[in-house]
Structure formats: structure tokens, C-alpha cells
C-alpha positions, -999 to +999 in steps of 0.1 A: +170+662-355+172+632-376+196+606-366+219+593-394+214+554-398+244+534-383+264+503-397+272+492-367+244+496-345+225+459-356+240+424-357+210+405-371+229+373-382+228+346-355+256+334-340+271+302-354+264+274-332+295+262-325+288+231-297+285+193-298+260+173-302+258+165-269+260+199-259+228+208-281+215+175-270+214+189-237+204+224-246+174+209-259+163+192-231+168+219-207+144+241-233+122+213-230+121+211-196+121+247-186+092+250-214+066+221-199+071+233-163+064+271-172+033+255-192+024+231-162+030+256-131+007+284-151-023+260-153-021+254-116-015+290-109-052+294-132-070+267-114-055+275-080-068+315-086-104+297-088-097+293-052-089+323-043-056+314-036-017+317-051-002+292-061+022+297-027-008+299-005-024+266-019+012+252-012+008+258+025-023+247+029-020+216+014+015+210+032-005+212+063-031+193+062-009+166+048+019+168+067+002+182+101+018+217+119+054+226+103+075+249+107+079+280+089+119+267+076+100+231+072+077+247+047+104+267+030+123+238+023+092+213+012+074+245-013+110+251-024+112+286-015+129+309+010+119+317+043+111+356+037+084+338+007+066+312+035+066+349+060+050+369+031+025+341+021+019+330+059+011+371+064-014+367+039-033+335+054-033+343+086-054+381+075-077+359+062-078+331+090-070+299+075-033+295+090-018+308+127+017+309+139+027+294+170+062+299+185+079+265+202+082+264+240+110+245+234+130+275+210+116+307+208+133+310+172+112+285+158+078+294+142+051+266+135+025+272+111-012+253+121-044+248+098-072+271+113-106+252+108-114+275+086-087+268+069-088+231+070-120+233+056-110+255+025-081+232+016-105+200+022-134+216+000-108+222-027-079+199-031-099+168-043-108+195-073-078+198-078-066+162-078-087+158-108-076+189-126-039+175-125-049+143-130-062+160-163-031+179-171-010+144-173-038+127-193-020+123-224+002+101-209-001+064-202+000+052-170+035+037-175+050+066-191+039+088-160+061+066-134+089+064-162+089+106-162+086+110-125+116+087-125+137+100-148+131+138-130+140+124-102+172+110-114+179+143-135+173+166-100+195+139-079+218+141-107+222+183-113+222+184-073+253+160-068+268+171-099+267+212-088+281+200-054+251+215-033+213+201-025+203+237-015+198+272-037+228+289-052 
């Protein structure tokens, strides 16, 4: 049975955009932002898969063997995810032998994560790759206008945190 064509069941016309300047000033940049990071974070995710790796698992490793043993709620908050993401990706690592857990003596709660050498070696034979690939990635930028970005992220993330009232997730 054919189903008769209703008036109501489109509304094709956009809406009328009825905000400041300010307002779509800020819109604007938020697209902007939200655009280059997707863009940015899916090239490293492609050159991190050369690897082997995830994007999360790279993470790790490179927290480690920059920053030495952590623990698992230390590597939450440094890769900026929760702690059931750093289990999960940890889980994966430690099947294929680059990472081991380690509970503290001192409290039993408390996980730390440690480089295997096979591990250390993986990271070590890929990160200063990848150095140069992000170096790549920000190439169209001067020198000056790299510090001046970083800077003004910075200042945006300070900014949104104090401004929401919390430094932590939702």
C-alpha cells in the first residue's frame, strides 16, 4: 500500500539564525577547532596503525618511557581518558608483552603499569618516526605561529575549565 505524501512530514528551510555576532564568532571557532583536531587525531591514528598499535596503546607506551612506571589512574589522567579505557588498552599490551602490571606494596588498590623490554624497544624503534611525522603535520606553520597556537589552546582549555567550574570530565 502506497503511502499518501504528507505536508507536514519535511521542514527543509533552515532555521533562522537568530544569535550575535559573538555568539557565531564563537560557534565558528568551536567548528574550527573540533574540525582540525578530528583532522589531526585521524592522521596519528593512520600513522600509529603502521605500528601496529591504537592510538591509546601508543599513548601508554610513550607515557612510560617518558615519564617512567605510572599508575594506571596516573595514565588515565595524563591520555585523558577513564580508568576502564587505560584497563582495556593495558589488557591488550600486556597479551602482547610490551607493558606488566604491578600492584604497590604500599596500597594494594593501586596498579602501576611498567615498560617490558620488549616493549621499551617497540616504543624506542618507533616514536622518533613519529616525531617527524608530527613534525610534518604542523609544517605549514612558522615556527612562531606554532608557540602562538599552543599558547592560545592552552589559554582557551584553562579558560573553558575555570569557566565550567570543574578541571575534570562532566
Amino acid at each position: 500500500m502506497r503511502e499518501e505524501p504528507n505536508a507536514n512530514r519535511w521542514v527543509d528551510e533552515p532555521a533562522n539564525r537568530e544569535w550575535s555576532e559573538e555568539e557565531e564568532q564563537a560557534l565558528r571557532l568551536w567548528i574550527a577547532l573540533a574540525r582540525s583536531y578530528v583532522t589531526f587525531s585521524r592522521a596519528v591514528a593512520c600513522k600509529v596503525a603502521e605500528y601496529d598499535l591504537t592510538a591509546p596503546q601508543f599513548g601508554v607506551l610513550e607515557a612510560l618511557l617518558h615519564l617512567g612506571p605510572l599508575s594506571l589512574g596516573e595514565l588515565a589522567e595524563k591520555l585523558l581518558v577513564t580508568g576502564g579505557n587505560v584497563t582495556y588498552v593495558m589488557d591488550r599490551l600486556e597479551v602482547q608483552g610490551l607493558v606488566e602490571r604491578e600492584r604497590s606494596g604500599d596500597d594494594r588498590r593501586v596498579v602501576r603499569a611498567h615498560l617490558t623490554t620488549k616493549g621499551r624497544a617497540t616504543i624506542e624503534g618507533v616514536f622518533p618516526g613519529h616525531v617527524d611525522f608530527v613534525r610534518g603535520l604542523v609544517e605549514s606553520l612558522e615556527p612562531e605561529e606554532k608557540e602562538t597556537l599552543r599558547d592560545l589552546l592552552k589559554k582557551l582549555g584553562k579558560g573553558v575549565a575555570s569557566s565550567s567550574g570543574r578541571e575534570d570530565n562532566c
